[in-house]
N, C-alpha and C positions, 0 to 999 in steps of 0.2 A: 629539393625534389622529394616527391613523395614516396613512401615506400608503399609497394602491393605487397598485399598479405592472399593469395591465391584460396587462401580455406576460409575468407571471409564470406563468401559466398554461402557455405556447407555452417557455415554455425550460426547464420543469420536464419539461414532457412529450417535451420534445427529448431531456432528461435518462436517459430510461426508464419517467417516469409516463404512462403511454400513457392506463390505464386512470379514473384519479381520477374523468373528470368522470360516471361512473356511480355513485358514490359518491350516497346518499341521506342521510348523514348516521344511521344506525340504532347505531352505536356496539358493532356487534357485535366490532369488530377491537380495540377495546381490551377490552372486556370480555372477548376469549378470551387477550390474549397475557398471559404469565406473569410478565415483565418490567415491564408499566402497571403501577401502583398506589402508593396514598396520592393525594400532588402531583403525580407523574409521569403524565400520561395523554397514550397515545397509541398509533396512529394516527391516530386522531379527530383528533383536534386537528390536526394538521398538516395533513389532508388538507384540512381549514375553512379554515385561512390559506394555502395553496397555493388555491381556487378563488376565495376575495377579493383576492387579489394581494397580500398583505400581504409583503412582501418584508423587513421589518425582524420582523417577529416569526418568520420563519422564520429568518435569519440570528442572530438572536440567542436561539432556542431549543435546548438540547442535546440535545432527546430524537431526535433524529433518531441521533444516537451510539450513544442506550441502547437500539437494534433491530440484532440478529445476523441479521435477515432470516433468520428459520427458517422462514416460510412459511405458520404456524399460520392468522395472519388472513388469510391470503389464499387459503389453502384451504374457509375458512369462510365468507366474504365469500358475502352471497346476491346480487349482484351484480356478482360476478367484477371488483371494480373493483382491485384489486390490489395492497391498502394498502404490505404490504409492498417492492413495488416500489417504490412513490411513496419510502417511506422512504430506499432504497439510493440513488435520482436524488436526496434531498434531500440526503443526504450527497457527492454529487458537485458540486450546485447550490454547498452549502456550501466543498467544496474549493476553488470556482473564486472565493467571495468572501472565501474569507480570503488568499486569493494577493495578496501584493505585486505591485505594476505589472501586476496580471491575467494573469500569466504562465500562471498554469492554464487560462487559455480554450484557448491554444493545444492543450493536450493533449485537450479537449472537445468541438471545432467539426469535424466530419467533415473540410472543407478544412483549414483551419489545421494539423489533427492529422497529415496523413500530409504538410505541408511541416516542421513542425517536427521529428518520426523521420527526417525524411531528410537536414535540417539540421543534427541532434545526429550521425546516423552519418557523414555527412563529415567536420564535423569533426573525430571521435574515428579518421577515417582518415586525415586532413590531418598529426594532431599524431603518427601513428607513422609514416609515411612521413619526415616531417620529421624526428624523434630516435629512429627505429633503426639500429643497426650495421650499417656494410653487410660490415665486418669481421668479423662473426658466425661462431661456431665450425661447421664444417659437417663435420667429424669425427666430432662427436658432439653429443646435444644438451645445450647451455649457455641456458638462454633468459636468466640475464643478459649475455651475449655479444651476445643479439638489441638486447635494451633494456639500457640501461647499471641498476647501482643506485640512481647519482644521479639520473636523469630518471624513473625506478616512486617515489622519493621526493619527488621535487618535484610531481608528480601528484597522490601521496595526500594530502601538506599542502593543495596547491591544493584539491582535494577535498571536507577535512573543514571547509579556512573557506567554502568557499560552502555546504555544508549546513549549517553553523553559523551560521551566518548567515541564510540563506534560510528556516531552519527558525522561528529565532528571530523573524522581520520577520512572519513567517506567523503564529506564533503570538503575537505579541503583536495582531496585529489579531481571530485570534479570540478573545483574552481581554478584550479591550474590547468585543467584540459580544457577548458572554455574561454581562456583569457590568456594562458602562456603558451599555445601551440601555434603559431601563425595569424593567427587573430587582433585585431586590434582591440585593446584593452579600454574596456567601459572610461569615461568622464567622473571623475568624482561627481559633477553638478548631475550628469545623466541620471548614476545612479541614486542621489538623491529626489532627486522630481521621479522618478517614478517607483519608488519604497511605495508608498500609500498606495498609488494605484492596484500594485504589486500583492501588496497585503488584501485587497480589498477584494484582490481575483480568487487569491487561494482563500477566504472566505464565503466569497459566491461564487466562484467559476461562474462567470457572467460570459466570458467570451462566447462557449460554449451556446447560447442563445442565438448567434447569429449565426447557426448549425442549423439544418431543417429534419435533423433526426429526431426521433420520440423524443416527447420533452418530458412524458414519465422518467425516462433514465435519468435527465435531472435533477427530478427531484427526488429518485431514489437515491443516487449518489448524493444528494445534500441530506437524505436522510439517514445513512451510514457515517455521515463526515461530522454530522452534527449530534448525530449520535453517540459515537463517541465521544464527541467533547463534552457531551452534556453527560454522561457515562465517569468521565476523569474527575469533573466537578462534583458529582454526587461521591465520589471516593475521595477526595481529597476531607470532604465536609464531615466524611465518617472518621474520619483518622482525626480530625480535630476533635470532634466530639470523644474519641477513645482517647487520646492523649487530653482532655478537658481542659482544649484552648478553646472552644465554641460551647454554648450554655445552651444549644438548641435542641430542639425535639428531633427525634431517631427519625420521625415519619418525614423529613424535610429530603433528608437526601434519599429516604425511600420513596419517596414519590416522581423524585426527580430520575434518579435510577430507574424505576420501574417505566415512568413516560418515554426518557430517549433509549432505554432497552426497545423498548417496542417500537421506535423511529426505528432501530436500524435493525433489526430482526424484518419489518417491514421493506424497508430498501432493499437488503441482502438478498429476501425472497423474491424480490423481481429480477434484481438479477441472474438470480440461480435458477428462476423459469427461463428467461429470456436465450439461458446459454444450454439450459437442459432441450429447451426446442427450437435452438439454432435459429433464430429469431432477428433476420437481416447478417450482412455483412462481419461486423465486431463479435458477431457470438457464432457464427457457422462453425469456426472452429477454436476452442478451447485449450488453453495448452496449460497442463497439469499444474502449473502455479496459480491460476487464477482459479481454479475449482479449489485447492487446498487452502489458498485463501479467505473464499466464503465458506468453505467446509467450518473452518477455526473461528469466523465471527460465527456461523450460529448456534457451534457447541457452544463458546465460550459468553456467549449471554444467555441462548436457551437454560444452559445449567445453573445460571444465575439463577434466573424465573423457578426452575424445579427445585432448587436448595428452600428457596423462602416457602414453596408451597408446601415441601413436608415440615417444616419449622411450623408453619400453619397446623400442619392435622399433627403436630406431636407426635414426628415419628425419630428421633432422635441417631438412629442409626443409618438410617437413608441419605437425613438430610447431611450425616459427616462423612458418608460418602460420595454424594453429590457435589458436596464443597471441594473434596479432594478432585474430584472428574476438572470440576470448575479452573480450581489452580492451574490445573496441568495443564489445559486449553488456552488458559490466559500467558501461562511460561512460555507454553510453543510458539504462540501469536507475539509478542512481544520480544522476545529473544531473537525472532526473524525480522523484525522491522528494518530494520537498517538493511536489510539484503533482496528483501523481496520486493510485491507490489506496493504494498503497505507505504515501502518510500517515497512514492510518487509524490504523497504530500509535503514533502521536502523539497525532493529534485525538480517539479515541475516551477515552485517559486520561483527555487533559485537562478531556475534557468531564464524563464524570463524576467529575473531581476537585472541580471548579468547581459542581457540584452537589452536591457533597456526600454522594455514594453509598458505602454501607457493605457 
């Protein structure tokens, strides 16, 4: 039997489901989206266990994954109840219960949220105040002069084991919510025959296409997603070149950095029009993670871009305080990955891995 949780209601809707409880139950929101069908149904369905308080069938359902919140059913909704919405809060609801030690509440609760961003930025100002050079080149600009090799290296190790980690602790609790709660548990063969597929979505988000929403938003979102990776690769190719495992020219990974910086600086800012003028159903209303979100990509490559142009005019003291600005952007962004929005590009694979979607 299932247990009601009576305040699932009140934290779902805290979430961004404002609108659910006008929801009458008519099934129009799955019968329009493109993505329901066969076993898969939903809106509907969610919207039912979010008003009975069913907190373990939400937790343990993936379909909340398999909605790109394009808007359809909620533009259709004869009762403006805002399925879509409820789906995007159920995927935040979701982030905060697959987090380890509850760590994502922080990033969710209005208070909590603006102690925790001011928490992460000290101390990402504590630890460069403490190991940068006060001997720094002031001739010209050196930004390893500012911060030594050795301490941008013991950073990025420190770094990838707490994302590796963090990420790992996270997703093994939602692979047990998704497969050990009442659920029948994937086929080895299942999940094999559809890995490629699987891979090939969280690459292109392809589904998403058989949506009738701006297909701008597609390609903004493939130009943030690819932006950073093309972003990781030009950093990965600098570290080689400073540790001199790679014999290549500096301008390789500057050009590469500076082309998908400008991919997702681009994406980002359609976003952040779209949701600054509430711009269809997905952006009418905002909820302060998703603003803090794009706020952190576009410091944190904007100040990329301004670091190299005072490196440009030879302004030595600008650009090692813009590096500093830079870090701290990149610490906050990163440090939250595992709790915030940022995870989606985790949890949405996994979920339709774990479902076995082709």
């Amino acid at each position: 039997m299932q247990k009601v949780d009576r305040n699932i209601r009140k934290k779902v809707k805290e979430l961004g489901a404002f609108d659910m409880e006008a929801c009458y139950s008519c099934g129009n929101c799955s019968a329009i989206c493109p993505l329901s069908e066969g076993d898969v149904s939903f809106p509907r369905k969610m919207i039912r266990y979010s008003l009975l308080g069913l907190q373990e069938k939400l937790v343990s359902s993936p379909e909340p994954w398999f909605c790109y919140y394009c808007g359809e059913c909620s533009d259709t909704c004869p009762r403006e109840a805002d399925p879509g919405g409820l789906m995007m809060a159920l995927r935040r609801f979701a982030i905060r219960k697959y987090s380890f030690g509850k760590i994502a509440d922080l990033f969710y609760s209005s208070f909590a949220s603006g102690a925790a961003w001011i928490f992460l930025t000290l101390v990402a100002l504590m630890l460069i105040v403490f190991y940068y050079d006060r001997s720094m080149n002031l001739e010209e600009v050196e930004f390893l002069s500012f911060m030594s090799l050795e301490h941008i290296h013991n950073a990025g190790v420190t770094f990838g084991w707490f994302l590796s980690v963090a990420l790992a602790l996270n997703l093994t609790i939602m692979v047990r919510a998704l497969t050990f709660r009442g659920r029948k548990k994937p086929k080895l063969k299942d999940l094999a025959s559809s890995f490629i597929p699987v891979v090939r979505e969280a690459l292109l988000q392809r589904r998403t296409t058989k949506c009738e929403g701006d297909r701008k938003r597609y390609w903004a979102h493939m130009g943030v997603f690819w932006g950073f990776a093309g972003m990781f690769l030009a950093t990965i190719l600098v570290m080689g070149i400073d540790y001199e495992y790679l014999g290549i020219s500096r301008s390789i990974p500057f050009i590469l950095g500076s082309v998908f910086g400008v991919l997702t600086l681009v994406g980002t800012s359609y976003f952040i029009y779209l949701r600054a003028g509430r711009k269809g159903w997905p952006f009418k209303r905002s909820h302060p993670s998703d603003w803090i979100f794009l706020v952190l990509i576009v410091l944190s490559v904007s100040s990329g871009f301004v670091m190299d142009l005072f490196k440009v005019l030879e302004m030595p003291r600008a650009a090692y305080i813009t590096f500093a600005f830079h870090l701290i952007a990149v610490f906050d962004l990163l440090v939250s990955l595992p709790f915030t929005k940022f995870a989606h590009m985790i949890y949405r694979p996994m979920a339709l891995w774990l479902a076995g979607i082709r």
